[in-house]
Every structure is written in structure tokens, then in C-alpha cells.
C-alpha positions in Angstrom: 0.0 0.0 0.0 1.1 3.7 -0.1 1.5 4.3 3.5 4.2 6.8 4.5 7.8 5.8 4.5 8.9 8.4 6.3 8.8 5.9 9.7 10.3 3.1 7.9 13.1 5.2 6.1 14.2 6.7 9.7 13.8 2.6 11.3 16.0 1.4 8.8 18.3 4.5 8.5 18.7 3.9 12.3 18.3 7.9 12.5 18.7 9.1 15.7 16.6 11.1 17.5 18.4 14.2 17.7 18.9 13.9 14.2 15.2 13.9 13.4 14.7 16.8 15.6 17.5 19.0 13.8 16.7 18.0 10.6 12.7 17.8 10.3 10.9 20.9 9.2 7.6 19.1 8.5 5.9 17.0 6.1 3.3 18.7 4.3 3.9 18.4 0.1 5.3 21.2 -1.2 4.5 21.5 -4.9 6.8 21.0 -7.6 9.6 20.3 -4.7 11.9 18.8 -8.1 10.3 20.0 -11.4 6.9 17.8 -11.9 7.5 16.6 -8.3 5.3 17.3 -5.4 6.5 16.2 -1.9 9.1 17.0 1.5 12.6 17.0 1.9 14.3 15.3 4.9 18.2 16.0 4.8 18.5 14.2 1.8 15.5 11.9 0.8 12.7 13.3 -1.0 9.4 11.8 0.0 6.6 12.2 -3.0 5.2 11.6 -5.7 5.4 12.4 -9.7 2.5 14.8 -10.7 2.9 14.1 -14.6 0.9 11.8 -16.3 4.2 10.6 -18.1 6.1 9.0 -14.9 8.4 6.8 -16.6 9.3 10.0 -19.1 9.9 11.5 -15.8 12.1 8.8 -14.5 14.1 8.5 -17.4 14.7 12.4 -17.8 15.5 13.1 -13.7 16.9 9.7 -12.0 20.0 9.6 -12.3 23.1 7.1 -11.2 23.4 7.1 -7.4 19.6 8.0 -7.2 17.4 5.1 -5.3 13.8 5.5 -6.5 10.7 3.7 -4.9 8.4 3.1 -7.7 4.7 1.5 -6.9 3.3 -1.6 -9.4 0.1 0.2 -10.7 1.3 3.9 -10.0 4.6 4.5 -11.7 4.6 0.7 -13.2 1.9 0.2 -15.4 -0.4 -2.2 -15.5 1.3 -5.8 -15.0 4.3 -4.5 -16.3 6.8 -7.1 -13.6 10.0 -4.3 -13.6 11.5 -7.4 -11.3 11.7 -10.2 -14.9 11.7 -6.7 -17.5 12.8 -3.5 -16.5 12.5 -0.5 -18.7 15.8 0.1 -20.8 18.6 2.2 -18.7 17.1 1.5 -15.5 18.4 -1.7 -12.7 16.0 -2.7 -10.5 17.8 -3.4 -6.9 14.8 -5.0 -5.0 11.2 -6.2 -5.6 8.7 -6.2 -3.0 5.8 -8.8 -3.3 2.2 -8.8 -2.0 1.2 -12.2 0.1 0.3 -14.0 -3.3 3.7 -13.2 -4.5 3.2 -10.2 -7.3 4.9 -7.3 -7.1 4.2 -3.8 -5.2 7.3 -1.7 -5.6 10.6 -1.6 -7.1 13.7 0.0 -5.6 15.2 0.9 -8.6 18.2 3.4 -9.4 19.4 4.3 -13.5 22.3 2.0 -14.7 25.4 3.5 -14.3 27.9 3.5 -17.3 29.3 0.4 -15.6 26.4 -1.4 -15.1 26.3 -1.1 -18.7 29.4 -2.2 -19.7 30.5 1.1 -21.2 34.5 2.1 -20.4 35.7 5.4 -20.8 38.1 6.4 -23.5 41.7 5.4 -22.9 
């Protein structure tokens, strides 16, 4: 489901307490936070979502290597599109997580880096 991460990013962070404090200035979406992005900064994850129509354009154009996106099965995957047996092209999918009947939710994904695609700079 789409609850909040926001507890389950700090739990398995292991952020402490005092860190929270001097780092939490509230968790109301702000619009556009990233361009076509609506959603809160905390140091730095951005919790949101994509507020174009065209979310996998959107991937493609602003994730970049080193960037760890949640995406949602049904939400940023279409359909029954299984990201887990076919990503889309450029992108490396890190992590599936599965319902109880075994299909999938959400993707941690993150954009291939040049090495991940076997691409070596020039000598």
C-alpha cells in the first residue's frame, strides 16, 4: 500500500533522534519540490510523488546514477508491467517487493550506471 515511509526510512536509517529533531521541518507536500514533483525533503531523501501523467518519461529524464527510486506496481509501473523479470531500458531494479500472493508492489530501482552497462571510458 502507499502508506508513509517516512517511519520506515528513519527505522531502517537507524536515525537518531536528535537527528530527526534538527533535521525535520515538517511533512506537508510542497508542490513541484523537483520539477513535476510534489513532496518534502528530509536531509537528503525526498518523499513524493510524480504529478505528470508521463512518470516513466519522468524517470528517465530526472533519476540519475546514485539516485534510489521507490516506484509503486500500478502507480509508476503500469499495468502488469513485472519491472523485477523486464525492467525498462537504462534502469536496474535493486529490489522487488511482493504482495502475500507473490506479485509485485514496488521496485527499488536506481538508473544504470555506465558500468552497469558495460561502457569504459576512452583510454
Amino acid at each position: 500500500n502507499h502508506e508513509p515511509a517516512l517511519l520506515r526510512y528513519l527505522f531502517w536509517t537507524q536515525k537518531a533522534p536528535s537527528w530527526l529533531m534538527a533535521n525535520f521541518h515538517g511533512d506537508q507536500p510542497q508542490q513541484d519540490i523537483l520539477p513535476s514533483f510534489d513532496g518534502f525533503q528530509l536531509g537528503k531523501a525526498i518523499f513524493g510523488s510524480i504529478n505528470t501523467e508521463e512518470k516513466q518519461r519522468w524517470l528517465e529524464k530526472n533519476l540519475t546514477s546514485g539516485d534510489l527510486y521507490l516506484a509503486f506496481q500500478g502507480d509508476e509501473v503500469p499495468g502488469d508491467w513485472n519491472w523485477e523479470k523486464e525492467p525498462p531500458a537504462g534502469f536496474k531494479v535493486l529490489k522487488t517487493v511482493k504482495d502475500p500472493w507473490g506479485k509485485p508492489m514496488m521496485y527499488w530501482v536506481t538508473r544504470q550506471g555506465a558500468e552497469d552497462q558495460g561502457i569504459r571510458g576512452r583510454d
